[in-house]
MOPAC internal coordinates of N, CA, C and O (Angstrom, degrees):
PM7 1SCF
backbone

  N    0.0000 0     0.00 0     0.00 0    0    0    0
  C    1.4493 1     0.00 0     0.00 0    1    0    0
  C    1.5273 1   109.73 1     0.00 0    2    1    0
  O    1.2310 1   123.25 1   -22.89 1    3    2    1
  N    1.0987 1   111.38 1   157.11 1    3    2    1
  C    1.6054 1   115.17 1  -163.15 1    5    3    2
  C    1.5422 1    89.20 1  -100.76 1    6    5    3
  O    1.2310 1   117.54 1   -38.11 1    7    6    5
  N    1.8130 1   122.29 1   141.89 1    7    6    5
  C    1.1437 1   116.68 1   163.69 1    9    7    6
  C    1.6788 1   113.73 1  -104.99 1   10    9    7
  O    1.2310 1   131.28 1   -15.92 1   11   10    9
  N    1.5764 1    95.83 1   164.08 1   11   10    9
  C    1.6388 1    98.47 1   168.35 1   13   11   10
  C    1.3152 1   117.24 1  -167.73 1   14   13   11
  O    1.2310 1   121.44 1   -36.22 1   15   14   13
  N    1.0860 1   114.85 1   143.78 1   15   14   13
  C    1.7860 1   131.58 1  -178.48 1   17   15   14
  C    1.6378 1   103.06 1   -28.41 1   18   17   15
  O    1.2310 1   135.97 1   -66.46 1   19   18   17
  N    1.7550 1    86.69 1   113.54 1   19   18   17
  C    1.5765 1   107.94 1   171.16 1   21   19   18
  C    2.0508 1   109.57 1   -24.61 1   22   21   19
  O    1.2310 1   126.95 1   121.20 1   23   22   21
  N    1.1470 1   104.24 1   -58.80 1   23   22   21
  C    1.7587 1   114.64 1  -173.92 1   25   23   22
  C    1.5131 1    94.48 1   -49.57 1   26   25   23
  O    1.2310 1   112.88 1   135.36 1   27   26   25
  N    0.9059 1   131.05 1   -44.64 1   27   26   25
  C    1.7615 1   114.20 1   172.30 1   29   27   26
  C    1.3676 1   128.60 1   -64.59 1   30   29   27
  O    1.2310 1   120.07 1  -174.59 1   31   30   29
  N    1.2625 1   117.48 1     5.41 1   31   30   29
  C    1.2876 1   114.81 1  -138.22 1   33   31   30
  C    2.2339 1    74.97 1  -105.15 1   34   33   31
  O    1.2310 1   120.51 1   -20.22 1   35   34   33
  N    1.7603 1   116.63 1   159.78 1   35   34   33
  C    0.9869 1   103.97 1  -175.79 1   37   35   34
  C    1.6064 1   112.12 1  -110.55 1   38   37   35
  O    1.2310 1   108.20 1   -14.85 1   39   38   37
  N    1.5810 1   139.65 1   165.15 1   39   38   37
  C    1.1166 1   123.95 1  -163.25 1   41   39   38
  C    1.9604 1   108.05 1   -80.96 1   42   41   39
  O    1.2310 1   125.27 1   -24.37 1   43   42   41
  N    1.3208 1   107.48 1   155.63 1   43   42   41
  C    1.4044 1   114.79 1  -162.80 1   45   43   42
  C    1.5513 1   107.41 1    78.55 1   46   45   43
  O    1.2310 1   108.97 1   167.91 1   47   46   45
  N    0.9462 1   138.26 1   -12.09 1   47   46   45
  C    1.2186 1   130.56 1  -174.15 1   49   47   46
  C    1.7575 1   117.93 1   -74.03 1   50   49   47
  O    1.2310 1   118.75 1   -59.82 1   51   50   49
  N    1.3954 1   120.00 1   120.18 1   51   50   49
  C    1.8047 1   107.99 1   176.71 1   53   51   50
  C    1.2777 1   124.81 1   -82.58 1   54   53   51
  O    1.2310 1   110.32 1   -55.77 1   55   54   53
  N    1.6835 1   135.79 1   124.23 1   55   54   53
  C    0.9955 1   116.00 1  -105.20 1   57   55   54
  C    1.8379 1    58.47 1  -153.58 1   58   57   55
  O    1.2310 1   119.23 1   -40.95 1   59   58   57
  N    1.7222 1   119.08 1   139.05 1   59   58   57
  C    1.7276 1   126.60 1   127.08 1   61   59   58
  C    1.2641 1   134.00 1   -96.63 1   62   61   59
  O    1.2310 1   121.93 1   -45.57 1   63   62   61
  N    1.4914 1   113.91 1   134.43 1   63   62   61
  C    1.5978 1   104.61 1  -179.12 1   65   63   62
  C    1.8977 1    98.85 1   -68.36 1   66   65   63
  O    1.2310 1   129.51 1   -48.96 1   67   66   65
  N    1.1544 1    99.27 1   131.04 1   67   66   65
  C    1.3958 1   107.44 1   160.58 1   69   67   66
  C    1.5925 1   124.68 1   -96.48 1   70   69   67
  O    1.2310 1   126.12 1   140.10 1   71   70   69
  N    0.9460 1   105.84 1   -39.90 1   71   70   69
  C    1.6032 1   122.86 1  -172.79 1   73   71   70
  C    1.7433 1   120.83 1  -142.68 1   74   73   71
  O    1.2310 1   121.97 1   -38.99 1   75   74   73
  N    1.2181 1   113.83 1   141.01 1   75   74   73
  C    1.4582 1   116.70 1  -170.01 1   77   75   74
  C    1.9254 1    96.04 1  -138.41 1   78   77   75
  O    1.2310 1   113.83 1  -104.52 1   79   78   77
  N    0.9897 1   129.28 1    75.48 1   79   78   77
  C    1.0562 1   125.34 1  -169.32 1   81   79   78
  C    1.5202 1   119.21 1   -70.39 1   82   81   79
  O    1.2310 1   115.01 1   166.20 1   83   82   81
  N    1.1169 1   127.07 1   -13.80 1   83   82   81
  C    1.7082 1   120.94 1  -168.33 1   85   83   82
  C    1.8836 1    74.46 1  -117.55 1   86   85   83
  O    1.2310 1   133.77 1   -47.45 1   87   86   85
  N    1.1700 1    90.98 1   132.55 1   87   86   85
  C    1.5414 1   128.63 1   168.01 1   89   87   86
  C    1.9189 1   111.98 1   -45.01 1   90   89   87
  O    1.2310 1   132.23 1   122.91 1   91   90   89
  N    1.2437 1    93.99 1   -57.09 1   91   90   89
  C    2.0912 1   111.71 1   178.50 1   93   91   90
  C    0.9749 1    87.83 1   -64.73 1   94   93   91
  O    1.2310 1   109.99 1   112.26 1   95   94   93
  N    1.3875 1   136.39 1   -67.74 1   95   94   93
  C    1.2325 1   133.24 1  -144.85 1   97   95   94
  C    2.1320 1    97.33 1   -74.90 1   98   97   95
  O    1.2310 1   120.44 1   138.62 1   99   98   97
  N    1.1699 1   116.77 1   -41.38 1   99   98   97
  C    1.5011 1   119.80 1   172.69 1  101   99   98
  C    1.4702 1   101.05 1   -41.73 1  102  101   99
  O    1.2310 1   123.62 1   102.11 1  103  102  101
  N    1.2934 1   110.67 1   -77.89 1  103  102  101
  C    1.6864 1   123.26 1   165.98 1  105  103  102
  C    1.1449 1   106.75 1    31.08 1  106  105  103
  O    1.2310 1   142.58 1    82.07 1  107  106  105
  N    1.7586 1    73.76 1   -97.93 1  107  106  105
  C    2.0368 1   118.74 1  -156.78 1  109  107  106
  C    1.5295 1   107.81 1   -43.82 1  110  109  107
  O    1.2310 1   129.35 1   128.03 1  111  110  109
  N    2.0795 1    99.58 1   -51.97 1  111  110  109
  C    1.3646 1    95.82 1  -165.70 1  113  111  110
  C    1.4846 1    98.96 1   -67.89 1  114  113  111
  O    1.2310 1   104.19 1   124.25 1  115  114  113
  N    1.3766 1   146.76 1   -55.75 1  115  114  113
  C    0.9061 1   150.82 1   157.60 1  117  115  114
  C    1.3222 1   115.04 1     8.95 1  118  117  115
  O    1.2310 1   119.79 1   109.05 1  119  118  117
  N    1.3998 1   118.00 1   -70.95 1  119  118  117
  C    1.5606 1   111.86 1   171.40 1  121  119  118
  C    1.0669 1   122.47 1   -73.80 1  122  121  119
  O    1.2310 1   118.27 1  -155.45 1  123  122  121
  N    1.4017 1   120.91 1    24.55 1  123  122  121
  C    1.8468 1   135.47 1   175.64 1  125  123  122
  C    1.8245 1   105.98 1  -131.89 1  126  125  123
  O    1.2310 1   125.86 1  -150.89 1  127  126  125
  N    0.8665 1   106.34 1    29.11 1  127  126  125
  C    1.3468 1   135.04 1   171.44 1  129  127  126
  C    2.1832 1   102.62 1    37.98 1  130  129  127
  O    1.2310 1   134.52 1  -137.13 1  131  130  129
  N    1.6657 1    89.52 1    42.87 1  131  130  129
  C    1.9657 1    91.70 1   167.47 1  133  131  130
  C    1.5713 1    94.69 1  -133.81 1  134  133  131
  O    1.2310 1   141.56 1   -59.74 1  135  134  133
  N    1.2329 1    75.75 1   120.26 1  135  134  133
  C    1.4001 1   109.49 1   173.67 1  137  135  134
  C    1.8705 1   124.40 1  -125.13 1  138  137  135
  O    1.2310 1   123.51 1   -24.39 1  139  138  137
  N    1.3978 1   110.88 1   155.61 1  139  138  137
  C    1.5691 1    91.98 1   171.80 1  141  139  138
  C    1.5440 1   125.45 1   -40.97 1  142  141  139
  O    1.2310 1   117.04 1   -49.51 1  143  142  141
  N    1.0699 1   123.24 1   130.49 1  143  142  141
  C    1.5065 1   123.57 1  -161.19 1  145  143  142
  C    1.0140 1   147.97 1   117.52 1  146  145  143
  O    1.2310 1   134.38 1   127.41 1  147  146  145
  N    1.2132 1    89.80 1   -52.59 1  147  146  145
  C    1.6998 1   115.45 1   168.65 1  149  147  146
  C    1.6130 1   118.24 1   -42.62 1  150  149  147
  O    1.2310 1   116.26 1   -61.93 1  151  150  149
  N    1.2274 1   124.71 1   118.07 1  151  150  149
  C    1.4103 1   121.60 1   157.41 1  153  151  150
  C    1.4073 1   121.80 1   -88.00 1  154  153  151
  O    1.2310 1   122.77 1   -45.94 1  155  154  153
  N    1.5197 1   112.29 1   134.06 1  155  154  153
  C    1.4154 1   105.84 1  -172.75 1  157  155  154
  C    1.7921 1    68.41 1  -157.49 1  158  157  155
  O    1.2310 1   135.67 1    -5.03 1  159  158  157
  N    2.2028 1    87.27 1   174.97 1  159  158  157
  C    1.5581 1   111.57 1  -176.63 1  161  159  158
  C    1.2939 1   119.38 1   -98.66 1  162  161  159
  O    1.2310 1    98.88 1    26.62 1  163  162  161
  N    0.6219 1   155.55 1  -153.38 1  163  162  161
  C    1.7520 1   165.42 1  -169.99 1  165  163  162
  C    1.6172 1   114.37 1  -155.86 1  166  165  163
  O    1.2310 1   122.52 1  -128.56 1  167  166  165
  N    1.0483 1   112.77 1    51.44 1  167  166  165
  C    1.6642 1   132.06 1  -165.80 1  169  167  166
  C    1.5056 1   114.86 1   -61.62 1  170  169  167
  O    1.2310 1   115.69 1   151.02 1  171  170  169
  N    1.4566 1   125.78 1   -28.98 1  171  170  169
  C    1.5600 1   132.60 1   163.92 1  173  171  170
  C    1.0799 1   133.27 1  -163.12 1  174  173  171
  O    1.2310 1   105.37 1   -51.21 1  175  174  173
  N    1.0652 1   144.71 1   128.79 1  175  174  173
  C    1.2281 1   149.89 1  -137.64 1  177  175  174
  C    1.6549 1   114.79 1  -145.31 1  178  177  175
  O    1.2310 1   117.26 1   -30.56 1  179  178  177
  N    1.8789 1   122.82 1   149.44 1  179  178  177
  C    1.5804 1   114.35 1  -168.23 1  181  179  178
  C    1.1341 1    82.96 1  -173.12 1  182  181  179
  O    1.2310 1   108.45 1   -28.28 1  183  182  181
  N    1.0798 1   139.19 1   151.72 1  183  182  181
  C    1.8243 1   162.07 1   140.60 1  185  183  182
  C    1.7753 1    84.10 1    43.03 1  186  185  183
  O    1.2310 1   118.93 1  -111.77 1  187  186  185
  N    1.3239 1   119.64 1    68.23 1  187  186  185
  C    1.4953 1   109.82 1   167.46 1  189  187  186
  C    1.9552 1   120.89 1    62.00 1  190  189  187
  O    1.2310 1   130.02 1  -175.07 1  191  190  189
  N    1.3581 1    98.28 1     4.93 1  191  190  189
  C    1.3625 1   108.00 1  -178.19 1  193  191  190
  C    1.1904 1    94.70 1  -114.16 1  194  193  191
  O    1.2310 1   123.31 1   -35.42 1  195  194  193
  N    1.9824 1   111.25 1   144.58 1  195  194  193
  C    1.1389 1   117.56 1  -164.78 1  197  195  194
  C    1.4599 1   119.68 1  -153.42 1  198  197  195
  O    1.2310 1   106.17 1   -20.45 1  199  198  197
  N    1.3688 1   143.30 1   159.55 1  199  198  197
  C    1.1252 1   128.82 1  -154.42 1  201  199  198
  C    1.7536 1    95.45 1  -152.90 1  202  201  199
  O    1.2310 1   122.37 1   -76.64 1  203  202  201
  N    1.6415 1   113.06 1   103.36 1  203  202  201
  C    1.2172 1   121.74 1   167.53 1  205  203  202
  C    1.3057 1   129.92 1   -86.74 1  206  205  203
  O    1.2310 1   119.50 1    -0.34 1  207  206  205
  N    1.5072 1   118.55 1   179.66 1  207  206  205
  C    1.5081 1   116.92 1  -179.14 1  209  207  206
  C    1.2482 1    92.31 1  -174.52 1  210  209  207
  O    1.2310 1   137.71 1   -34.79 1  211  210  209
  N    1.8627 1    83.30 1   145.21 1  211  210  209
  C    1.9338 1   109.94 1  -161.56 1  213  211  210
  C    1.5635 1    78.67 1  -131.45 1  214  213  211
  O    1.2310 1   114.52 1   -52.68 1  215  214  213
  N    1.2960 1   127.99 1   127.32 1  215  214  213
  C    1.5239 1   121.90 1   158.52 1  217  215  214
  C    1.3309 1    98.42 1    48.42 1  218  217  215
  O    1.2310 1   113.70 1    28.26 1  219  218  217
  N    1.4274 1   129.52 1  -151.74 1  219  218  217
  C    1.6809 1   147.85 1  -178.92 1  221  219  218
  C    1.3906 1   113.68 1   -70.22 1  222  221  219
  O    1.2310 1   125.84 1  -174.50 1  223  222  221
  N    1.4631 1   106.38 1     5.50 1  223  222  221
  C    1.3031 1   103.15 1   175.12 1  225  223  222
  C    1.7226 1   115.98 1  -109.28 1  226  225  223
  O    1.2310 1   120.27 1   -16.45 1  227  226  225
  N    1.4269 1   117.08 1   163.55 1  227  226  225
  C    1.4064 1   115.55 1  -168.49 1  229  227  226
  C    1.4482 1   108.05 1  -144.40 1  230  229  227
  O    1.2310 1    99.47 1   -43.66 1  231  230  229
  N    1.0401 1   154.62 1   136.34 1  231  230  229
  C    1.4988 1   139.35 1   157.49 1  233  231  230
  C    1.4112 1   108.11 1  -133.13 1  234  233  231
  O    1.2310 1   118.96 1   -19.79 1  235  234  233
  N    1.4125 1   119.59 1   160.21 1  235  234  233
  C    1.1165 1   132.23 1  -172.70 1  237  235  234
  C    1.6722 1   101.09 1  -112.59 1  238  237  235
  O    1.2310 1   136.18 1   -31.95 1  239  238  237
  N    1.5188 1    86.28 1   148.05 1  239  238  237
  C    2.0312 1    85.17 1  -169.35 1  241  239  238
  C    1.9168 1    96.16 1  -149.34 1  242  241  239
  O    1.2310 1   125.95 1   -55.52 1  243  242  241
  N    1.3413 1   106.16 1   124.48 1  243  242  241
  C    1.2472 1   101.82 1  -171.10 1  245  243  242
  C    1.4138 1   103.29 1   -79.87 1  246  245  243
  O    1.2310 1   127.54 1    10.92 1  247  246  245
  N    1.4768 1   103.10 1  -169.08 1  247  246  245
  C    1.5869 1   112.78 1  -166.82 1  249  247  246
  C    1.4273 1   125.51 1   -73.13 1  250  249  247
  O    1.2310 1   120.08 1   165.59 1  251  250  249
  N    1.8828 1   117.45 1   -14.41 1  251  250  249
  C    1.3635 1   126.39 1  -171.58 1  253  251  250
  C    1.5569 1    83.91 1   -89.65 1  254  253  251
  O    1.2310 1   114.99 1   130.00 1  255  254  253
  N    0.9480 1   127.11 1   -50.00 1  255  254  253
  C    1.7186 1   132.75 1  -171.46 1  257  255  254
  C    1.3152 1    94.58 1   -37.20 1  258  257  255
  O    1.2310 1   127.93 1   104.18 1  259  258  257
  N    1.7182 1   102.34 1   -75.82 1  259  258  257
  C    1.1815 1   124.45 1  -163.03 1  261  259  258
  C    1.6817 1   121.12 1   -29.87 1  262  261  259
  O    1.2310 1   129.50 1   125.08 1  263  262  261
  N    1.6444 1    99.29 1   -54.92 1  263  262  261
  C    1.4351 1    94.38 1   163.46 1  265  263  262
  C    1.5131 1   145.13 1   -79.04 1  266  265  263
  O    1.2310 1   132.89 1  -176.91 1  267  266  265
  N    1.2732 1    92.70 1     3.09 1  267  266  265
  C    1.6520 1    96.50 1   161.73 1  269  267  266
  C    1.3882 1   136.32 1   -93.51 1  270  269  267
  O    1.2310 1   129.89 1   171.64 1  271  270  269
  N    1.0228 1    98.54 1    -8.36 1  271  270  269
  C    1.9193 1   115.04 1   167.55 1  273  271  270
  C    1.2592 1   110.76 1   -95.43 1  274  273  271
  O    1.2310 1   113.89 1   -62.95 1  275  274  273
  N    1.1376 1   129.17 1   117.05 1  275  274  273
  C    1.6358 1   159.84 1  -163.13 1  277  275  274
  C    1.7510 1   107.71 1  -107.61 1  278  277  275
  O    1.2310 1   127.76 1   -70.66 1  279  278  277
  N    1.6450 1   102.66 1   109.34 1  279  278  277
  C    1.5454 1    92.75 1  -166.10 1  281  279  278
  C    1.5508 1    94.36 1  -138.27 1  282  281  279
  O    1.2310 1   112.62 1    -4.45 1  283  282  281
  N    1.2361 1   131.54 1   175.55 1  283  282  281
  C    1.2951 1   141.68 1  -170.84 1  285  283  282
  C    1.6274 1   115.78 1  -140.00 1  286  285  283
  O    1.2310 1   114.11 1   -25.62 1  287  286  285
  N    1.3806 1   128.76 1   154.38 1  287  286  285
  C    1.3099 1   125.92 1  -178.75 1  289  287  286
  C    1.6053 1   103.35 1   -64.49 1  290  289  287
  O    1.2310 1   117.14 1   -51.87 1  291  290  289
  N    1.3560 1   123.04 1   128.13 1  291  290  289
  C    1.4154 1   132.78 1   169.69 1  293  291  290
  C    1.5239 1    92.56 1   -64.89 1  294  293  291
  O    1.2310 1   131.35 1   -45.59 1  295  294  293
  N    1.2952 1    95.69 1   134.41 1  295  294  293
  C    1.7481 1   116.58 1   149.90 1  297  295  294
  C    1.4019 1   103.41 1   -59.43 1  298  297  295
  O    1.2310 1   132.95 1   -30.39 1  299  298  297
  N    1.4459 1    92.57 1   149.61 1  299  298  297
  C    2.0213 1   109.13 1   162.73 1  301  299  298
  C    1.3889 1   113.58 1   -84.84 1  302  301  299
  O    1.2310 1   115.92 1   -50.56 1  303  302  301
  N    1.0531 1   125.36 1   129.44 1  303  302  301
  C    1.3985 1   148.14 1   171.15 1  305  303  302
  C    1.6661 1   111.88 1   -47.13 1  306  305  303
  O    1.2310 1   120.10 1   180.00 1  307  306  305

């Protein structure tokens, strides 16, 4: 599957982190428990700013973020 910067990604869409390339930025999400792997949704979206959700959880991630996390369409279960 081809990856590409979370900010492209469209809302409703199920989404895996594949790649987190800047280290800080690995971190942060890291202590918000998204990590490569993780499946979560793409719940809203505005000028490259975007707002996901894993289970009951949600975070908001602005647009410089946004493009550094590299994610791909989740397969269906």
């Amino acid at each position: 599957m081809n990856s590409h910067p979370l900010s492209w990604a469209l809302p409703g869409q199920r989404l895996k982190i594949v790649a987190i390339p800047k280290k800080q930025t690995r971190m942060r999400l890291l202590s918000l428990g998204f990590v490569p792997g993780t499946k979560c949704t793409l719940l809203w979206k505005r000028a490259g700013a975007v707002i996901v959700g894993r289970d009951s959880d949600r975070i908001a991630i602005g647009p410089s973020l946004a493009e550094q996390i590299l994610v791909e369409e989740a397969k269906s279960a």
